[in-house]
N, C-alpha and C positions, 0 to 999 in steps of 0.2 A: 550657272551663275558665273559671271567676271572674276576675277581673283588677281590680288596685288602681291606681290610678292618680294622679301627682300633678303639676297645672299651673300654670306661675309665668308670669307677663306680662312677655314682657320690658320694657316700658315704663314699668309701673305697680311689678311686682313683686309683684303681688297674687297669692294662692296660690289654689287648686282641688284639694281634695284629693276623690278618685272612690273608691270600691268595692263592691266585689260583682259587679261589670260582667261579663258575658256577651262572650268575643271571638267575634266573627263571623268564619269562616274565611274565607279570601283563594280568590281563581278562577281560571279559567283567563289572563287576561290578565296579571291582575297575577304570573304564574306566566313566560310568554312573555314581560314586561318585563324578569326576569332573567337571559333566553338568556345562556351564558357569562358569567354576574357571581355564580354562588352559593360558589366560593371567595373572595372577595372582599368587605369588609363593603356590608352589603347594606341598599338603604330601600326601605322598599313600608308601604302604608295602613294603620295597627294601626283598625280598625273597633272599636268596644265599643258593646253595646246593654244597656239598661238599667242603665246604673251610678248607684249611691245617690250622690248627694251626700253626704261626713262631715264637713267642713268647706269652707267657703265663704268670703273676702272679695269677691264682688261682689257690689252690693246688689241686682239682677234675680235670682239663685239663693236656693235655701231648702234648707235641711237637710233630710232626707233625699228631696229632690227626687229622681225618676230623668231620666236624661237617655241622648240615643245622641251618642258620639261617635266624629270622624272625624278623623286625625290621621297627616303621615306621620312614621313613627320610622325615624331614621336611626342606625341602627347602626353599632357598631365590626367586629362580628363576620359571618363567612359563614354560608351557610347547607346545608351537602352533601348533608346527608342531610333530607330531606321527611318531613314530617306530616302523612297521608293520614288526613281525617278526613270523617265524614259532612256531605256538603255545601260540602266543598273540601279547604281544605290549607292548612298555616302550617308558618313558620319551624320546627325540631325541637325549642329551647328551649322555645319558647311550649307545648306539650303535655307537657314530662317534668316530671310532677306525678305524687305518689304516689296520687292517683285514679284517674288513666288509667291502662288496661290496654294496653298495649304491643305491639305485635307489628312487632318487627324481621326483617325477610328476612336472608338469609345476606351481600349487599352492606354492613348493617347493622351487621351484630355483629363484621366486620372493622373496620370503622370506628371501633368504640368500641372495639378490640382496637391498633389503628393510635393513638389519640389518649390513652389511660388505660390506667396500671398504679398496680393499690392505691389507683386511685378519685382520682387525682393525674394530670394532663394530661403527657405528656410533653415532655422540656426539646424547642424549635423546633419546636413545634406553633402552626399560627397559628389565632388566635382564632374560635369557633365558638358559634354559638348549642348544640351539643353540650356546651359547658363546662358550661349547666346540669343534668348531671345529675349531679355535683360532689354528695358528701354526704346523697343521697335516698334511701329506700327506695323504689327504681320498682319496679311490679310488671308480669315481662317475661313474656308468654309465649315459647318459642323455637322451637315446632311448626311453625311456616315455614321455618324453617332447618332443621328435621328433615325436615319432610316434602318437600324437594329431592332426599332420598336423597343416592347417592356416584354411582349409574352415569348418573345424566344424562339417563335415559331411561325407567326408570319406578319406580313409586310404590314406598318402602322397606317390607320386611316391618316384622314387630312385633320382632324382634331388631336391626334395622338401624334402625328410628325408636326404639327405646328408644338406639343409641350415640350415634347421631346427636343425642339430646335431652341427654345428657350432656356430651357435647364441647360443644356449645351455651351450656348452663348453665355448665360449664369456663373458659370461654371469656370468657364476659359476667361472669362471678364474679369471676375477676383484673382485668379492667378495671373493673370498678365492686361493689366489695364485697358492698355495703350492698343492692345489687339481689335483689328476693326474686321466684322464681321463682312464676307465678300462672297456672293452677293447680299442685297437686303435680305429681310427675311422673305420678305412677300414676293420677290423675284426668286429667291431661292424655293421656297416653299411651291410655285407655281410650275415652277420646272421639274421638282422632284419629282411632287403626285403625277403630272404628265408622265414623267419616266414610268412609275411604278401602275398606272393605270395603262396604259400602252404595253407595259411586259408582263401583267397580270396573269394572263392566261401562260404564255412561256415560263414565267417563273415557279407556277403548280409544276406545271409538267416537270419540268427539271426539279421541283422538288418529288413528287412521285416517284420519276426515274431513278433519283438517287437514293430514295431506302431501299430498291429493289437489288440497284446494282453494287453499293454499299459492303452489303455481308459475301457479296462473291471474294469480297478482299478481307475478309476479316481472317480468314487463315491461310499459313504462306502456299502459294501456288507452284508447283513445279516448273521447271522451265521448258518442259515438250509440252505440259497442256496450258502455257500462254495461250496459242492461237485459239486453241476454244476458248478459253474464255474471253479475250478480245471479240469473238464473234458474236459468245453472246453479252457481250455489252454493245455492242453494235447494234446487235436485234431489239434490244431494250429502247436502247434509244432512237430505234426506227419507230418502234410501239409507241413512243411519248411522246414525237416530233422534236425530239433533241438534235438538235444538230453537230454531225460528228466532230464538227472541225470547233464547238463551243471550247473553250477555257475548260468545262468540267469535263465532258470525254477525254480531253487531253488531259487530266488530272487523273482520270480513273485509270489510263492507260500509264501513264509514268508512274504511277502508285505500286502496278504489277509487276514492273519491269524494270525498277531502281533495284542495289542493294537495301538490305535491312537496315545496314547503318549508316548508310548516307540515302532518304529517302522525304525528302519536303513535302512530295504528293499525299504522302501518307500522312506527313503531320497534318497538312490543311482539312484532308478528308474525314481523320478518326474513323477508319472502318470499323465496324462489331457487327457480331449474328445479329444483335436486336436494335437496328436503327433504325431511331426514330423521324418525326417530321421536323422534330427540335434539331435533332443533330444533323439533317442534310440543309434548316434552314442556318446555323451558323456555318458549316462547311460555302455554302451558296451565296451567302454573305459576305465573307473572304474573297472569295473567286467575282464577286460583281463589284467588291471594290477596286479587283486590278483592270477590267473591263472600263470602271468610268476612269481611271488612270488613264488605259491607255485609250477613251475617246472623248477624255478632256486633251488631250495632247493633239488628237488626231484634229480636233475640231478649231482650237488655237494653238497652232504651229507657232507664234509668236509666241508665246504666254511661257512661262515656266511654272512646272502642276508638280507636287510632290505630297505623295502620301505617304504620312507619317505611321508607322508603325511599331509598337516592341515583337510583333510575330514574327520570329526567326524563320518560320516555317515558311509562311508566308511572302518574306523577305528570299527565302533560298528560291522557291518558286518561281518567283517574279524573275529572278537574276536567271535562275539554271533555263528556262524555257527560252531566255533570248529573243522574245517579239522582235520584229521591223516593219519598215517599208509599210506601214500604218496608214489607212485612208480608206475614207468614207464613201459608201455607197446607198443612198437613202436611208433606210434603220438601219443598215448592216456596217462595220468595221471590216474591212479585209486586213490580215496581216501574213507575215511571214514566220516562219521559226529556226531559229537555228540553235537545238537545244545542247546543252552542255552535257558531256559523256554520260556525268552522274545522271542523268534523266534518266535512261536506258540502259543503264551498267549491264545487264545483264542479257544484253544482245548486243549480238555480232553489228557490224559499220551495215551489211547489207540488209539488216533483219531493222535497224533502226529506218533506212530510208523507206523502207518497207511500210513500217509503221506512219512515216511521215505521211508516204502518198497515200496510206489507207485513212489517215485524218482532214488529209485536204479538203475536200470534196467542194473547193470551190474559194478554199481560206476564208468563209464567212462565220461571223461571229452577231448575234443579234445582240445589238447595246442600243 
């Protein structure tokens, strides 16, 4: 999103007025500097690249100079719910702009269900960068919140994601008016079940794959028998037609191979001895909403797509794995990675590239 921006000295008093500016989303660090402080008002780096200068008092500046700036903004407000955006994540404020296209998870739309009725914050709610979306027409889609289904464990027919996209919209309606649902229902509805009938068969598989490969991580692994067990998660997912370079191989692999205290993989995944088809179908659940993240992005490059989140985990994920270089090739998504240390804490610089080239196998992702 653009961002206006206006700075006063405190010494001089001299003014800086910015806009147009391009915000750069924030990363995985600046995301882990928050551990337990996002209900609470919250400071972290507002980055802006390329903002016009539109008025200036300092005499080194020039009208409509561009400029990048770096700046920490210290806020009043928390931050609960995450804005999962291509190439990181920001405060939820910073994104609810009637350009961006929306996609709140079912955590989500309680939220704005918990905080607004009739588009008005309720009385002893404390302050949120969520207030901004106060008075907007945001344009939401809720197909993530449908496509959760009721049973917990697999994908909703077309009678069950059309109530489900109802009660959604229901839902998001009463708490914020003004919010227009984007696509219709019947264009959205039409494209989902296409999705979820087209990945049908893939998405058994990878659920089968994951209660088998699941409890391999439910008790901590040494670090000389990673490589077997990276093999045999490989083998598994040769058995299930997973493909290794999926969102979820790369989860089961970072899962093994983080520390224990700094480990996302592992929040998303919940490994245990006894998983079930429930627990690999909300694990797969997470992991296919960063998949239409990043092939809502890949498919409009114009557009600005942002999913809405409170899962930390999720959130750490998305950032620490570093996607790029995103682009379509028939069903498939190609991407790139360039994961953050925390991914792999526990191998050497050669032992990660290792890992990388053992996940490529072509950088295809089916979405």
């Amino acid at each position: 999103m653009t961002f206006n921006l206006e700075y006063v000295e405190e010494a001089t008093q001299k003014r800086l007025a910015l806009s147009a500016g391009e915000l750069v989303p924030l990363g995985f660090d600046d995301l882990v500097a928050l551990h337990g402080k996002l209900r609470e008002p919250i400071a972290f780096p507002l980055r802006i690249r390329g903002a016009r200068v539109a008025s200036t008092e300092f005499e080194h500046l020039h009208t409509a100079e561009k400029l990048n700036v770096k700046a920490e903004l210290q806020s009043h407000l928390g931050s609960t719910v995450l804005g999962l955006v291509k190439g990181g994540w920001l405060p939820s404020g910073l994104i609810l702009d009637e350009d961006t296209l929306l996609l709140p998870d079912r955590c989500t739309v309680a939220a704005l269900r918990s905080r607004f009725v009739g588009g008005e914050p309720k009385e002893g709610v404390p302050p949120d960068f969520l207030d901004f979306a106060r008075d907007k027409a945001l344009k939401v889609n809720p197909m993530l919140y449908a496509m959760e289904g009721t049973s917990g464990s697999r994908n909703p027919d077309a009678a069950e994601l059309s109530a489900l996209y109802d009660r959604a919209a229901l839902k998001i309606g009463e708490a914020l008016p003004k919010a227009v649902m984007f696509p219709g229902k019947e264009d959205a509805l039409r494209g989902v079940l296409g999705l979820l009938q087209d990945q049908a068969q893939g998405f058994a598989a990878r659920q089968r794959f994951l209660t088998k490969a699941a409890p391999l991580l439910a008790t901590p692994v040494g670090r000389k028998r990673l490589p077997d067990l990276w093999q045999q998660l490989l083998e598994l997912a040769e058995r299930h037609s997973v493909a290794r370079a999926s969102m979820l191989v790369c989860a089961l692999i970072s899962a093994s191979a983080a520390h224990p205290s700094m480990n996302p993989a592992m929040g998303v995944l919940k490994p245990r001895r006894q998983y079930t088809e429930k627990n690999a179908f909300n694990a797969l659940a997470d992991l296919r909403a960063l998949d239409l993240l990043i092939a809502a992005g890949t498919d409009f490059p114009d557009k600005r797509v942002a999913l809405l989140t409170e899962d930390r985990a999720l959130a750490l994920y998305w950032v620490g794995m570093q996607t790029h270089s995103h682009r379509r090739d028939g069903t498939s998504i190609h991407y790139a990675m360039n994961p953050h240390t925390a991914m792999f804490a526990r191998l050497s610089d050669q032992e990660v590239q290792t890992v990388l080239k053992m996940l490529s196998d072509g950088g295809r992702a089916p979405v």
